[in-house]
C-alpha positions as CSV (number, residue, x, y, z in Angstrom):
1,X,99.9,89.8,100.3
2,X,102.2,89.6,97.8
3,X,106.0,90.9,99.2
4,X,108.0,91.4,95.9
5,X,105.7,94.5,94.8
6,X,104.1,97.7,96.5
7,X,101.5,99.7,95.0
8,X,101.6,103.7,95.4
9,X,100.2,106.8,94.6
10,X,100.8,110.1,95.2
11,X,98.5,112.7,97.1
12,X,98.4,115.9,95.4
13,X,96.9,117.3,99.1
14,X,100.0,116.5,101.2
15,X,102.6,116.3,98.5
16,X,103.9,112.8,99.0
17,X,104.0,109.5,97.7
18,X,101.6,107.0,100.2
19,X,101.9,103.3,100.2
20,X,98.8,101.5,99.7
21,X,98.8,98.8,102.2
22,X,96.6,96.6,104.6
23,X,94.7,95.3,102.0
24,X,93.0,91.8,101.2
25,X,92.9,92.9,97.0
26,X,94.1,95.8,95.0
27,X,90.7,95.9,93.3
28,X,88.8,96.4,96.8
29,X,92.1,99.3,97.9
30,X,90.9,101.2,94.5
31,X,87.5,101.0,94.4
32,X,86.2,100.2,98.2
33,X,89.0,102.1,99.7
34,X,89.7,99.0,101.7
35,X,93.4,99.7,102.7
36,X,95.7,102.6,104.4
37,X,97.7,105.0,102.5
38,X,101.2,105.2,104.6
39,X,103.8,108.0,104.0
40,X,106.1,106.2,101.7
41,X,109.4,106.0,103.3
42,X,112.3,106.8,100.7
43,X,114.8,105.2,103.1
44,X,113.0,102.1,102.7
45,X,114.0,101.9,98.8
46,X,117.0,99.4,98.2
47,X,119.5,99.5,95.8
48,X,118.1,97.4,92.9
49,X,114.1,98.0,93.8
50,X,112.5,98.8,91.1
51,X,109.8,102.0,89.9
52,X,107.4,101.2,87.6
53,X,106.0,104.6,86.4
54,X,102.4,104.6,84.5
55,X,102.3,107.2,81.5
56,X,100.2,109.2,83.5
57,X,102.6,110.3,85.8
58,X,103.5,113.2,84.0
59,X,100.6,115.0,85.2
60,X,100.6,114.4,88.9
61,X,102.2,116.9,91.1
62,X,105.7,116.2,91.4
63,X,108.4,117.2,88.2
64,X,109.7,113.6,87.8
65,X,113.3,114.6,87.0
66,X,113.7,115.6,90.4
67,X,111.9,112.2,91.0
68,X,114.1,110.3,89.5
69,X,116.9,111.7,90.1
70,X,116.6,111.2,93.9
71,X,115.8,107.0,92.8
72,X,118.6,106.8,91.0
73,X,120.9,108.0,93.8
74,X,119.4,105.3,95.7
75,X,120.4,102.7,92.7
76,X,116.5,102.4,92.1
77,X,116.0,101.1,89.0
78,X,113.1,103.2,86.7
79,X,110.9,101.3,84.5
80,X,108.3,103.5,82.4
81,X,105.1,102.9,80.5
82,X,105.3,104.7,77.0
83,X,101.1,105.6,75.6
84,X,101.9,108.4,73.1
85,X,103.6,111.1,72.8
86,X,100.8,113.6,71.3
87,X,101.4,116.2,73.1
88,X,104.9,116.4,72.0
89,X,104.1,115.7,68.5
90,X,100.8,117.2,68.1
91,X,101.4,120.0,70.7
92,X,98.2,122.1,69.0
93,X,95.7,119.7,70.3
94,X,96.5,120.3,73.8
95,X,96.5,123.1,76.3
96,X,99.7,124.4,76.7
97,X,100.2,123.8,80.3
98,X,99.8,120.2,79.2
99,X,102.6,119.9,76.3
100,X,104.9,121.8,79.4
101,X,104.3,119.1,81.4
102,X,104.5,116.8,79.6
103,X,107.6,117.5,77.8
104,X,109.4,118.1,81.3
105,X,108.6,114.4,82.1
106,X,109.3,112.7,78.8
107,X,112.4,114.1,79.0
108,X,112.8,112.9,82.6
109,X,111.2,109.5,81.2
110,X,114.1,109.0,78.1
111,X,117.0,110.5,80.2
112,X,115.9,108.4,83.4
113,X,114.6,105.3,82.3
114,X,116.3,102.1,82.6
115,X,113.6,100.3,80.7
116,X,110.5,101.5,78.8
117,X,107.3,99.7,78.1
118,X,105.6,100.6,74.8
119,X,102.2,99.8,73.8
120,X,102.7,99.7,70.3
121,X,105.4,99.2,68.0
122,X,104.9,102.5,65.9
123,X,105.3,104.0,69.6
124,X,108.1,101.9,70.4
125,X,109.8,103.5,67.0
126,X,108.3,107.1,68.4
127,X,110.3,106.6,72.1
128,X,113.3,105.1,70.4
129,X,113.8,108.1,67.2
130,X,112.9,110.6,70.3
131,X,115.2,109.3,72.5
132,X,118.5,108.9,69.1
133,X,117.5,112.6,69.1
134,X,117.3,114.1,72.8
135,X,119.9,111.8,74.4
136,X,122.1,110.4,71.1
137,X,121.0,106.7,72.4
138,X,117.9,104.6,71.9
139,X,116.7,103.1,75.6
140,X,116.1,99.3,76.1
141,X,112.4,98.9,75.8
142,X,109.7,96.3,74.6
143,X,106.2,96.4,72.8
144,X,103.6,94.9,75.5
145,X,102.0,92.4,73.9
146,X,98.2,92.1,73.5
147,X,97.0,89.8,76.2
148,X,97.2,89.0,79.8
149,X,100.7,89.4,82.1
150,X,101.1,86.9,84.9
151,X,100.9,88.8,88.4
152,X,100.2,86.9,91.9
153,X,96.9,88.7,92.5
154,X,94.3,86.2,93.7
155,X,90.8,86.9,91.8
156,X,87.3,85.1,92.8
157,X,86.0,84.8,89.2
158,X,82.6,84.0,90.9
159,X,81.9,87.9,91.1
160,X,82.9,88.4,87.6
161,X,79.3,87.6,85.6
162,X,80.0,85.9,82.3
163,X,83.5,86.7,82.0
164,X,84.3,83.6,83.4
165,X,82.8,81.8,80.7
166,X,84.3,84.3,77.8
167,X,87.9,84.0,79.1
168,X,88.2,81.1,80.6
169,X,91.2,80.3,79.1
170,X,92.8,83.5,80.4
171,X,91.2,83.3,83.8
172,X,93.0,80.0,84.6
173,X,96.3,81.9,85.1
174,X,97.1,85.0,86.9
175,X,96.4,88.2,84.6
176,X,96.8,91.9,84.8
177,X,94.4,93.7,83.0
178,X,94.8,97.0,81.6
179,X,92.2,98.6,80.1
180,X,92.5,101.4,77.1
181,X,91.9,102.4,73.4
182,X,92.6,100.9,70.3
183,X,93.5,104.3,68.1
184,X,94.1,104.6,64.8
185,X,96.3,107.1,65.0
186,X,98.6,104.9,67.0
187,X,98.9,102.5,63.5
188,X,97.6,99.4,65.6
């Protein structure tokens, strides 16, 4: 069990954030539902914790400036994911509840944010001329590189077929892997 980081999620059905605890590997909490989901205590959050918010946030139930604002009164630092903004920019290719939705929480996400994580440098440049024009300030940020991320999650390459032998190099070190699209709309 690593100490320095939870993972949560939030349950649209009862409206609150659950820990995700008592469990051997995140893997087998996701996808063998080996774990508990506890009410996630706001009291518990300490001045200086950190909230790492995944882009996909937005569409969950709860309006993330409301969110946010209750961390940062709790001196809870916010760190955001940035994937596109499309439905800001290219609001006629999705439904309209969508582009409200998402607008409220990119706005929460630029106003909010102590530090945002970009997948790309043209969206790096999208989050920063977004953020000059909403808030008059660009936020500190970074382009995630392509390739693995050290985390202290312990793996047992045995069940992993050939992808041992692929990425060996890789696999010798802790990783993170996060999986999505290479788009050419995003300039990669």
């Amino acid at each position: 069990k690593n100490i320095n980081y939870k993972f949560i999620t939030y349950d649209n059905n009862s409206s609150e954030f659950k820990l995700i605890s008592d469990y051997e590997c995140i893997s087998h909490a996701i996808y063998d539902d080996e774990c508990k989901l506890l009410t996630l205590n706001f009291n518990e959050l300490n001045q200086g914790d950190i909230f790492f918010d995944i882009d996909a946030a937005w569409s969950d139930g709860i309006n993330r400036k409301f969110l946010y604002e209750i961390l940062k009164r709790k001196g809870v630092k916010i760190y955001n994911l940035h994937y596109d903004s499309v439905p800001l920019v290219n609001s006629a290719w999705s439904h309209q509840n969508t582009v409200i939705s998402y607008i409220e929480a990119f706005y929460a996400k630029i106003a909010y944010s102590d530090y945002i994580f970009s997948i790309s440098n043209f969206v790096k440049k999208e989050i920063d001329d977004f953020s000059r024009d909403f808030i008059g300030v660009s936020k500190d940020g970074s382009v995630i590189d392509l390739g693995p991320l050290p985390v202290h999650e312990e793996i047992d390459i045995t069940k992993l077929s050939q992808i041992d032998k692929k990425l060996a190099h890789v696999l010798k070190n802790d990783f993170l892997l996060a999986v999505g699209t290479l788009e050419p709309r995003k300039n990669y």
